[in-house]
KOLKE-513313 format. One record per residue (C-alpha): x, y, z; chain; residue in one letter. Coordinates in steps of 0.001 Angstrom, whole numbers. Example, Ala and Ser with C-alpha at 12.3 -4.5 7.8 and 13.67 -1.06 7.14 Angstrom:
2
+---------+---------+---------+-----+------+
:       u :       v :       w : mol : type :
+---------+---------+---------+-----+------+
:   12300 :   -4500 :    7800 :   A :    A :
:   13670 :   -1060 :    7140 :   A :    S :
+---------+---------+---------+-----+------+
***
This chain:
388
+---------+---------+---------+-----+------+
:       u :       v :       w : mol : type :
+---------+---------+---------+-----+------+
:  146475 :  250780 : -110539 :   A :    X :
:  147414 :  249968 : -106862 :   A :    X :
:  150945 :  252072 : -107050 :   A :    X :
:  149213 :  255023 : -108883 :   A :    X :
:  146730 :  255225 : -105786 :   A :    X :
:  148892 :  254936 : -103139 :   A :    X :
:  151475 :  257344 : -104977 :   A :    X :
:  148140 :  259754 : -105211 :   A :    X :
:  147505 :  259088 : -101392 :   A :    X :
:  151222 :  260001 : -100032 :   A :    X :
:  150911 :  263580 : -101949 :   A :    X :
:  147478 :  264430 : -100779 :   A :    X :
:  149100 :  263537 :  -97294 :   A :    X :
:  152136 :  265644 :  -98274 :   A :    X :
:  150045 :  268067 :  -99190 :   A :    X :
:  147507 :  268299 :  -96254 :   A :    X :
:  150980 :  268129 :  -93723 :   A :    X :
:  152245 :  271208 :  -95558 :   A :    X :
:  149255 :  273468 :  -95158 :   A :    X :
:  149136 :  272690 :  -91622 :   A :    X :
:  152523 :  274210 :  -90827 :   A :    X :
:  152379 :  277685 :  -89863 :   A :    X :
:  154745 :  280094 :  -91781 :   A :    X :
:  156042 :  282597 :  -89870 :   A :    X :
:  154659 :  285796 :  -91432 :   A :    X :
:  157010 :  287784 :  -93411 :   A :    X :
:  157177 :  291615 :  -92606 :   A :    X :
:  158057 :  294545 :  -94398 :   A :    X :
:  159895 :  296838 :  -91972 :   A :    X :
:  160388 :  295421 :  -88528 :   A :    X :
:  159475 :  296698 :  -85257 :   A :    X :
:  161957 :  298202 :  -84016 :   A :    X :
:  163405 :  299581 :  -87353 :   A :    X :
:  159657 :  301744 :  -88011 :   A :    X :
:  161102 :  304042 :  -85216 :   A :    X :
:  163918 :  305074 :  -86896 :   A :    X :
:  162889 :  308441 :  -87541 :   A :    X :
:  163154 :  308777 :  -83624 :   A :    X :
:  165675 :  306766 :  -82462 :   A :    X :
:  167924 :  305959 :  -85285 :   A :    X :
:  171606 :  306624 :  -85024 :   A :    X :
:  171342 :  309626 :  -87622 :   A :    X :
:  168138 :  310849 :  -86344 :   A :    X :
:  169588 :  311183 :  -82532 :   A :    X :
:  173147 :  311180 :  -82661 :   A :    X :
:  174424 :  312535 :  -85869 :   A :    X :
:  172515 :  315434 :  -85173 :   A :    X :
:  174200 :  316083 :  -82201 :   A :    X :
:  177403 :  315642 :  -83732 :   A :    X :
:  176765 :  318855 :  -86046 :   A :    X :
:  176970 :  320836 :  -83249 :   A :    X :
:  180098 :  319741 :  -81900 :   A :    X :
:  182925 :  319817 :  -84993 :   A :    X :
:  185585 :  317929 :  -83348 :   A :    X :
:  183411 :  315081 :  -82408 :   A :    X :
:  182016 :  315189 :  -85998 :   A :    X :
:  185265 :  314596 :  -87288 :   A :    X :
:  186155 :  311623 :  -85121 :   A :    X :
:  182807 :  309826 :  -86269 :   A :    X :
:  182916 :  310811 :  -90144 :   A :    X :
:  187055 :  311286 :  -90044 :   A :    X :
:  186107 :  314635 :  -92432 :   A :    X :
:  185174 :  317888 :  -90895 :   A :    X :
:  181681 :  319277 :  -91240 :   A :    X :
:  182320 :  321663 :  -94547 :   A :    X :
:  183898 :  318797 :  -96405 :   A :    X :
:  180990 :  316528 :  -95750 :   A :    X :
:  178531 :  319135 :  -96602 :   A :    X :
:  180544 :  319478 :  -99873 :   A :    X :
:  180507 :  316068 : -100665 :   A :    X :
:  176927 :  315429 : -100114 :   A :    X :
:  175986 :  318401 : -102402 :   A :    X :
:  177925 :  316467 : -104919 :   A :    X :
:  176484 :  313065 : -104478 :   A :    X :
:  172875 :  314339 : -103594 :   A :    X :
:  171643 :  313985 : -107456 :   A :    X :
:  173429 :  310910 : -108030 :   A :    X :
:  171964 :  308873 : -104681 :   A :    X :
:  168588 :  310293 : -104772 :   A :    X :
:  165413 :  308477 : -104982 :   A :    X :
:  161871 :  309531 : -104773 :   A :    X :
:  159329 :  308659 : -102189 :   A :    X :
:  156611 :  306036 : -103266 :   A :    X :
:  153373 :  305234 : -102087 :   A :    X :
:  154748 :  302357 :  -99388 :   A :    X :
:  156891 :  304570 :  -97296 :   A :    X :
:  159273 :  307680 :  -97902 :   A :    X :
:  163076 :  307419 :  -99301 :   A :    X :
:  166191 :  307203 :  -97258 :   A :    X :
:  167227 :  310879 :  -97282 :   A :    X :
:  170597 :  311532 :  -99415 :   A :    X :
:  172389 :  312823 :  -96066 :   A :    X :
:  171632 :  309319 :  -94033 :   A :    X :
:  172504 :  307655 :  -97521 :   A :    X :
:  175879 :  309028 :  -96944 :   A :    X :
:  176249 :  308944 :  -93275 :   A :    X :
:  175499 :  305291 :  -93186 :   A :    X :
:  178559 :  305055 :  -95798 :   A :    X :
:  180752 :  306687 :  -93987 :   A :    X :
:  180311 :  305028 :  -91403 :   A :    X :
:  180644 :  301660 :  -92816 :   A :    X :
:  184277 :  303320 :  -94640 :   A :    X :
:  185467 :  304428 :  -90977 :   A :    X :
:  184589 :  301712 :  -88630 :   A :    X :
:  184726 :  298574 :  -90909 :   A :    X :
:  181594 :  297343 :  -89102 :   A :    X :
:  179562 :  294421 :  -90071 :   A :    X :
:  176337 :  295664 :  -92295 :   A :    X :
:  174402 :  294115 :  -89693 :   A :    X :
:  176106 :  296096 :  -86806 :   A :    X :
:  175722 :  299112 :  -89050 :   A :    X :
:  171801 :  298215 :  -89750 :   A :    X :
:  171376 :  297952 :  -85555 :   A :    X :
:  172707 :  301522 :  -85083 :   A :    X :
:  170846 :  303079 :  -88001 :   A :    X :
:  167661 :  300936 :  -87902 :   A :    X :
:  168097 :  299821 :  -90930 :   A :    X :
:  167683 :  296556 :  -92810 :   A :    X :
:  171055 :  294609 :  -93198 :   A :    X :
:  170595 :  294148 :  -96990 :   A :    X :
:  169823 :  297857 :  -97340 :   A :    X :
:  172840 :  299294 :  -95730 :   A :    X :
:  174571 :  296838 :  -98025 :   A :    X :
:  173236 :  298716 : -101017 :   A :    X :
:  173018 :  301313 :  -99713 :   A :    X :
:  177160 :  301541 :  -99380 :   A :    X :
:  177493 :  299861 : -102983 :   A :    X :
:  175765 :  302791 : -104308 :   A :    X :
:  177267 :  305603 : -102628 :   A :    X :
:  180784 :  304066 : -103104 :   A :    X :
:  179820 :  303405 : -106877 :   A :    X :
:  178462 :  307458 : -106958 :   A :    X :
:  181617 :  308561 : -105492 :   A :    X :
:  183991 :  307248 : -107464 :   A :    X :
:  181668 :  308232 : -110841 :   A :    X :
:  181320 :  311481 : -109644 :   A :    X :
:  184198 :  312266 : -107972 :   A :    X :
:  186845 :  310781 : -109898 :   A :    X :
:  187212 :  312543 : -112708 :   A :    X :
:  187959 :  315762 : -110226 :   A :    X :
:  190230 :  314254 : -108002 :   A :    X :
:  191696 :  311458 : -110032 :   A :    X :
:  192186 :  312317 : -113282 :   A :    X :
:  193677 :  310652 : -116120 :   A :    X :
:  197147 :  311992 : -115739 :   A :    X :
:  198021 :  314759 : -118490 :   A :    X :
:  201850 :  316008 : -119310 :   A :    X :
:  201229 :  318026 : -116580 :   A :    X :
:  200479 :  316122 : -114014 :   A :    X :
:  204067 :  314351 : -114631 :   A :    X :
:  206061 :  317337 : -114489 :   A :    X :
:  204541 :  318823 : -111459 :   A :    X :
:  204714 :  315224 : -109751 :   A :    X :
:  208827 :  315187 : -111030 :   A :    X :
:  209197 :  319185 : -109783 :   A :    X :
:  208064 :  317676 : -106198 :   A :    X :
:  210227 :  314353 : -106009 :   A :    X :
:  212820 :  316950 : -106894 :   A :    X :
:  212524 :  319143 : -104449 :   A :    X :
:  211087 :  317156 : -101507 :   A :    X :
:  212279 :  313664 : -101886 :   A :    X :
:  215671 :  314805 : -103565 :   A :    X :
:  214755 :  312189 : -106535 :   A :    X :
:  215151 :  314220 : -109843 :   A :    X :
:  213441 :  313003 : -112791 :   A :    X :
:  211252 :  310568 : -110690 :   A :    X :
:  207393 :  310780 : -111279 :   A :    X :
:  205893 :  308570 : -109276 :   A :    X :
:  206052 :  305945 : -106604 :   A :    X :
:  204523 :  302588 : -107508 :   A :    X :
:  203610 :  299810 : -105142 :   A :    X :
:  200393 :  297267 : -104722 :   A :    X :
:  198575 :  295627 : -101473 :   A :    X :
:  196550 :  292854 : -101307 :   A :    X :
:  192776 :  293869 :  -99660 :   A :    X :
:  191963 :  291509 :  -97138 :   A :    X :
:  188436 :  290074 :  -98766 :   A :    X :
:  185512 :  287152 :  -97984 :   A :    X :
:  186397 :  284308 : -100192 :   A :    X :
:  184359 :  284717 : -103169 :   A :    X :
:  182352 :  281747 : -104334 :   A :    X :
:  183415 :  279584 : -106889 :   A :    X :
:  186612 :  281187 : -106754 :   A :    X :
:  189308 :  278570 : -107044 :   A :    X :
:  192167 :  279489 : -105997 :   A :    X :
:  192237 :  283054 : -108135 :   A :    X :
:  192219 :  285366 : -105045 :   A :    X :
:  194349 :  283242 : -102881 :   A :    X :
:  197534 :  284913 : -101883 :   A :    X :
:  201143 :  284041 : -100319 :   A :    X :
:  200062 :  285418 :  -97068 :   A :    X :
:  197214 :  282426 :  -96820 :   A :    X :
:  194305 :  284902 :  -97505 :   A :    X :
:  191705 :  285589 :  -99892 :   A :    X :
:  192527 :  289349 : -101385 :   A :    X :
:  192304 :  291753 : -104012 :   A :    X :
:  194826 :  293662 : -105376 :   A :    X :
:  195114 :  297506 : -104969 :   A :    X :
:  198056 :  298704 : -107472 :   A :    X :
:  198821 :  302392 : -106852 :   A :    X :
:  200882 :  305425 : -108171 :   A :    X :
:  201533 :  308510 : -105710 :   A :    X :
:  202614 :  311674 : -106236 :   A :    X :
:  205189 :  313708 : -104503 :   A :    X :
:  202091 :  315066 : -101678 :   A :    X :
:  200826 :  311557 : -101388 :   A :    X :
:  198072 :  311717 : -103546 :   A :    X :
:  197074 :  308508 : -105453 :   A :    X :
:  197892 :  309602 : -109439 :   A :    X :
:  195980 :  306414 : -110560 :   A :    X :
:  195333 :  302940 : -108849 :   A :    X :
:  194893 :  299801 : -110658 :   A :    X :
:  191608 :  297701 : -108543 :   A :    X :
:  190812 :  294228 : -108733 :   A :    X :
:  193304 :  291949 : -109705 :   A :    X :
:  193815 :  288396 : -108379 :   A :    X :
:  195413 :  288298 : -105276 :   A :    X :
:  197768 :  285486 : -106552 :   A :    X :
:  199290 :  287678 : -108997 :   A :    X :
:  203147 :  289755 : -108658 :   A :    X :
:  203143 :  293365 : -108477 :   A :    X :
:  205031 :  293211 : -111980 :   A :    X :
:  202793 :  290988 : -114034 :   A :    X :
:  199324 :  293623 : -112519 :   A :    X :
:  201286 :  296687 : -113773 :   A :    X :
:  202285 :  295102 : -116987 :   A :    X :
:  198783 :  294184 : -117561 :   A :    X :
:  196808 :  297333 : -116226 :   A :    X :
:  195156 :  299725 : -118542 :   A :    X :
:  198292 :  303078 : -117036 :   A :    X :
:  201046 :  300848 : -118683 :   A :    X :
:  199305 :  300072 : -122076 :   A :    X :
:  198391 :  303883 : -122242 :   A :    X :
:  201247 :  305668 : -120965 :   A :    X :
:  204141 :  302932 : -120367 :   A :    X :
:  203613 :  301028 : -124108 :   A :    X :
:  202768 :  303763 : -125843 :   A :    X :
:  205712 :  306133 : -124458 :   A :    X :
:  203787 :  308952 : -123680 :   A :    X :
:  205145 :  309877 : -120182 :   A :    X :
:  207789 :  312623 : -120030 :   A :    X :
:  210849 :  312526 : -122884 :   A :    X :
:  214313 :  311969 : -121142 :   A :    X :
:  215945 :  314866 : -119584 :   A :    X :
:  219756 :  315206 : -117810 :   A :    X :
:  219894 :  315004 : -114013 :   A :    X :
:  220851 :  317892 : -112028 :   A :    X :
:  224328 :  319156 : -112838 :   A :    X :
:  224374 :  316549 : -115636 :   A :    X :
:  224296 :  316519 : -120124 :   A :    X :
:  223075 :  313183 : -120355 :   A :    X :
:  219913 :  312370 : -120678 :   A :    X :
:  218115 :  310068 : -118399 :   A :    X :
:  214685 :  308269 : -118543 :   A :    X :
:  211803 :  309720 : -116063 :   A :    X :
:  211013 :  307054 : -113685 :   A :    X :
:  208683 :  305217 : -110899 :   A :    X :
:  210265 :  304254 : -108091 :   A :    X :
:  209243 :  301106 : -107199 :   A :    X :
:  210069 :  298518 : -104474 :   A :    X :
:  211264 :  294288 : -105093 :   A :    X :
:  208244 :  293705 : -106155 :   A :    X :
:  208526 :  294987 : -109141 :   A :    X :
:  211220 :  294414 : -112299 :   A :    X :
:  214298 :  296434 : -112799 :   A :    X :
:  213236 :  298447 : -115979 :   A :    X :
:  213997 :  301703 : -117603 :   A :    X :
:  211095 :  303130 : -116677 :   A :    X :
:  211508 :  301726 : -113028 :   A :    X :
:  213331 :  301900 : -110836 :   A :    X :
:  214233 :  299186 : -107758 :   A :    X :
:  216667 :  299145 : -105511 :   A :    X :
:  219368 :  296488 : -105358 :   A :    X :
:  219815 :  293049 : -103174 :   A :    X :
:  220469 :  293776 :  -99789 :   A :    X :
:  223508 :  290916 : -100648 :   A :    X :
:  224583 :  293235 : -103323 :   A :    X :
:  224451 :  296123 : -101426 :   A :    X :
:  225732 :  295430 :  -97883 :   A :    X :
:  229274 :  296035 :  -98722 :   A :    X :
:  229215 :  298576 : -101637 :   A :    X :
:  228376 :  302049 :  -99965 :   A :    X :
:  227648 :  303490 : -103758 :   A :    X :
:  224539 :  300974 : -103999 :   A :    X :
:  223965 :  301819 : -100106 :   A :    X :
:  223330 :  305227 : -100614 :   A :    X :
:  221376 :  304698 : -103936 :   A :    X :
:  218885 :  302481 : -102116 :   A :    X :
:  218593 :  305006 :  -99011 :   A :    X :
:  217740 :  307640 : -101779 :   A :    X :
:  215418 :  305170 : -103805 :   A :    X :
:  213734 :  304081 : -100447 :   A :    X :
:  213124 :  307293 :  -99257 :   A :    X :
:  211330 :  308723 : -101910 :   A :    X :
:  209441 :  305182 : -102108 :   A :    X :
:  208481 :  305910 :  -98857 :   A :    X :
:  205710 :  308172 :  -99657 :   A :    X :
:  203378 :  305614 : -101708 :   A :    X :
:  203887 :  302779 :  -98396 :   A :    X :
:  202768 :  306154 :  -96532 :   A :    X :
:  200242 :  306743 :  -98817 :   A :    X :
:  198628 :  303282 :  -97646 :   A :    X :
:  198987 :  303832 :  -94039 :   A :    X :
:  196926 :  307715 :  -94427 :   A :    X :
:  194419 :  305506 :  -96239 :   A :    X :
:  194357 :  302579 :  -93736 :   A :    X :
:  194350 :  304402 :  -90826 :   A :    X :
:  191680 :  306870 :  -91933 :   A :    X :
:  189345 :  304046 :  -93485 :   A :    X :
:  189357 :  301129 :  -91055 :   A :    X :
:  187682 :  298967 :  -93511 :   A :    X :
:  190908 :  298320 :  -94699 :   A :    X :
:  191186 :  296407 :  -90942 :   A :    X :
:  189395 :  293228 :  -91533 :   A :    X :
:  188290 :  291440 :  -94677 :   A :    X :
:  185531 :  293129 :  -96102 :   A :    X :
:  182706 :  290594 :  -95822 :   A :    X :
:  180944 :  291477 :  -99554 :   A :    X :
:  180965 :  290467 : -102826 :   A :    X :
:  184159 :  291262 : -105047 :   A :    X :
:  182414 :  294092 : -107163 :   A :    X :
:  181408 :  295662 : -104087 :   A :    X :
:  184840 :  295447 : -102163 :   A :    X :
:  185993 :  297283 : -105556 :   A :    X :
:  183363 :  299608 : -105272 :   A :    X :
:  184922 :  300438 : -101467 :   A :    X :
:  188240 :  300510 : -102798 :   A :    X :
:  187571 :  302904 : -105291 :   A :    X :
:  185654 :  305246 : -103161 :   A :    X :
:  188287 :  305281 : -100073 :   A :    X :
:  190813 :  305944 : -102885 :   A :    X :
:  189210 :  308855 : -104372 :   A :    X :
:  188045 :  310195 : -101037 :   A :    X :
:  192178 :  310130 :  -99876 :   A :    X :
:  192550 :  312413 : -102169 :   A :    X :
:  189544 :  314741 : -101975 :   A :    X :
:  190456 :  314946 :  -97747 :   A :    X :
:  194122 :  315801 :  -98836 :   A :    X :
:  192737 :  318276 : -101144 :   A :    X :
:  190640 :  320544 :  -98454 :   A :    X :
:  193542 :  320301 :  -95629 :   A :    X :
:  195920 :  321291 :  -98000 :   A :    X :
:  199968 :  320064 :  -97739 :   A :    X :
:  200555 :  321941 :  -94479 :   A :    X :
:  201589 :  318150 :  -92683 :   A :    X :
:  204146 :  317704 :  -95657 :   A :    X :
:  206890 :  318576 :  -94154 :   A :    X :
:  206236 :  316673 :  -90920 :   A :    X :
:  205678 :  313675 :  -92666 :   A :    X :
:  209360 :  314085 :  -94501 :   A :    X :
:  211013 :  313645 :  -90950 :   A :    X :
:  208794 :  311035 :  -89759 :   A :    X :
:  209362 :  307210 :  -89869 :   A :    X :
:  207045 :  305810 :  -92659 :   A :    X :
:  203513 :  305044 :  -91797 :   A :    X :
:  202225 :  301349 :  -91229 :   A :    X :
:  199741 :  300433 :  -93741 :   A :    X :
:  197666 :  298115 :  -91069 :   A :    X :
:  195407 :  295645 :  -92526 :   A :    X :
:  196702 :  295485 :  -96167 :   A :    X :
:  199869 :  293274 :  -97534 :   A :    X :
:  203088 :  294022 :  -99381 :   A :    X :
:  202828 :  291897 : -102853 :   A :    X :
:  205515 :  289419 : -102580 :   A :    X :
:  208929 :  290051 : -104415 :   A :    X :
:  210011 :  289191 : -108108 :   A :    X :
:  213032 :  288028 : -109396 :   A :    X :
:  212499 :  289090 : -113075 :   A :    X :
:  215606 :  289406 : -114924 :   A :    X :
:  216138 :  292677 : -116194 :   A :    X :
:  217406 :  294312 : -119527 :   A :    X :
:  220852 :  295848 : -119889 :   A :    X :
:  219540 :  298951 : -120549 :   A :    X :
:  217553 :  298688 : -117041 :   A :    X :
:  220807 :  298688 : -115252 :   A :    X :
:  222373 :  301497 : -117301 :   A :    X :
:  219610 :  303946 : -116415 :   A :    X :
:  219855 :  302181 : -112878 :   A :    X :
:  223679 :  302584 : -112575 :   A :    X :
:  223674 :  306586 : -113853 :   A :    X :
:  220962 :  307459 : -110897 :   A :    X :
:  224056 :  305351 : -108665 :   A :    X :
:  226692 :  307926 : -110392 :   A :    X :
:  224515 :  311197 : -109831 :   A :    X :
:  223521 :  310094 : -106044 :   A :    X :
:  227182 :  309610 : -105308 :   A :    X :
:  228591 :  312602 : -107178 :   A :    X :
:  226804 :  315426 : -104611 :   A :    X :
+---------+---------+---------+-----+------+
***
């Protein structure tokens, strides 16, 4: 009876010392954030901005008409209605506070300062603008690939990159991310960081065809593209372009990506050979100039996207689906940028040394052994590139 009393005592002490302690008082909006209407970054400064276009582009890296565009695409999808507590973030700030996330790789918190914003709002506010763009804008700008698609990407590595019968170039970078709890060792790659993997395909005008998001950083390039959804629907099934002869040629040769040593030696794919192998044998030489040329354009593919998104730049400090959600978006919004300049800086970017893809990693290299019928296709693209 003694123990149950003094057990009663200590909580009605416990009890007593806990109402005593003064909470801090929780708030709704803060102080400074209620004046955001006057002095928030979009309210003051954006505004400003529209007036002058080539500051507007350095802050959004977009010009004026193609933001416009892309907000009167996203408005319906990012919209929400005002409610008795206070009015909705308008659909413009929605996407300003995006974009600006996407070009500076800010903290959400430095983002929140600028904009007077809560830090957990800008948060979802960027994972649902990046979620809207990619729904909405995708299946414009990054479309499943059709027969098409192929044979315009094959008419350009043609013509441009002097690869015939080459569709696409193929390479994947690990995405610099916040180790994600509970994680094991999943994401943890070769370079001693915590990534994702971005898999891409890119066409002749260094466009992304298709990318392949998500995979664990401790994967090869080969084992991603072997498991990704493109090779199951196109690669397994054989639906990409039938043979055709090279240039001057009667037999016919597979249609191929051109891929780097990170990948397997396969008919579909091509690699180029061992520098060992290579270094004395001026056939294989030139074959790997002409292979690594035309791969060039997906490594510069990654420094356009890089250098225009500078999220890329430091590990993105979210969870998993939401550095996804950013990869996506950035990806989609490559090509939608490409698409309203046009190619007119093709041709400058053919004589130019390849662009550095700062702040994401090359997947490390595979030593797969390959099929003999690999090395036939390889060794009549070494034939044709040493018969001109």
């Amino acid at each position: 009876m003694s123990e149950d009393t003094d057990t009663d005592d200590e909580l009605l002490f416990l009890l007593l010392l806990r109402n005593k302690v003064r909470k801090r008082k929780k708030i709704w909006v803060h102080e400074i954030n209620k004046k955001r209407l006057i002095f928030g970054e979009y309210h003051r400064l954006c505004r400003e901005l529209e007036t002058y276009e080539d500051r507007f582009f350095q802050y959004f890296h977009m010009s004026k008409a193609a933001f416009e565009e892309l907000h009167e695409t996203l408005s319906a999808k990012i919209h929400k209605q005002d409610t008795n507590w206070r009015p909705a973030i308008s659909t413009k700030e929605k996407l300003a506070v995006c974009l600006r996330y996407l070009t500076t790789g800010d903290s959400f918190q430095t983002i929140a300062f600028s904009f007077r914003l809560g830090s957990s709002t800008v948060s979802n506010i960027v994972k649902e603008v990046c979620k809207a763009i990619w729904d909405t804008m995708q299946p414009k700008y990054m479309p499943a690939p059709t027969e098409e698609t192929w044979r315009q990407s094959e008419i350009g590595y043609r013509q441009i990159w002097n690869f015939p019968n080459g569709i696409g170039s193929v390479d994947g970078k690990h995405v610099n991310v916040k180790c994600p709890k509970n994680s094991g060792s999943n994401y943890y790659c070769y370079k001693n960081i915590f990534s994702i993997v971005l898999l891409a395909i890119v066409d002749p005008f260094y466009k992304f065809i298709t990318v392949d998001i998500g995979s664990y950083g401790r994967h090869s390039d080969s084992a991603i593209f072997e498991n990704s959804t493109f090779y199951h629907e196109y690669i397994h099934d054989n639906i990409i372009l039938p043979p055709k002869p090279l240039p001057g040629t009667t037999d016919p040769v597979p249609h191929v990506l051109i891929g780097d040593e990170g990948f397997g030696l396969k008919p579909y794919l091509m690699r180029p050979f061992p520098r060992a192998a290579s270094l004395h044998d001026p056939q294989k030489t030139n074959f790997n100039y002409r292979l690594c040329r035309a791969r060039r354009v997906v490594e510069n593919a990654f420094g356009i996207l890089t250098h225009k998104w500078r999220v890329y730049r430091r590990p993105m400090e979210c969870a998993v689906e939401t550095a996804i959600d950013v990869v996506k978006a950035t990806t989609c919004l490559h090509n939608y940028i490409i698409d309203k300049r046009g190619n007119n800086d093709i041709d400058l970017l053919v004589a130019a040394e390849p662009i550095i893809a700062t702040g994401i990693t090359p997947v490390n290299p595979t030593n797969r052994r390959s099929s003999n019928e690999a090395f036939q296709v390889r060794d009549k693209f070494v034939r044709y590139f040493n018969s001109q």
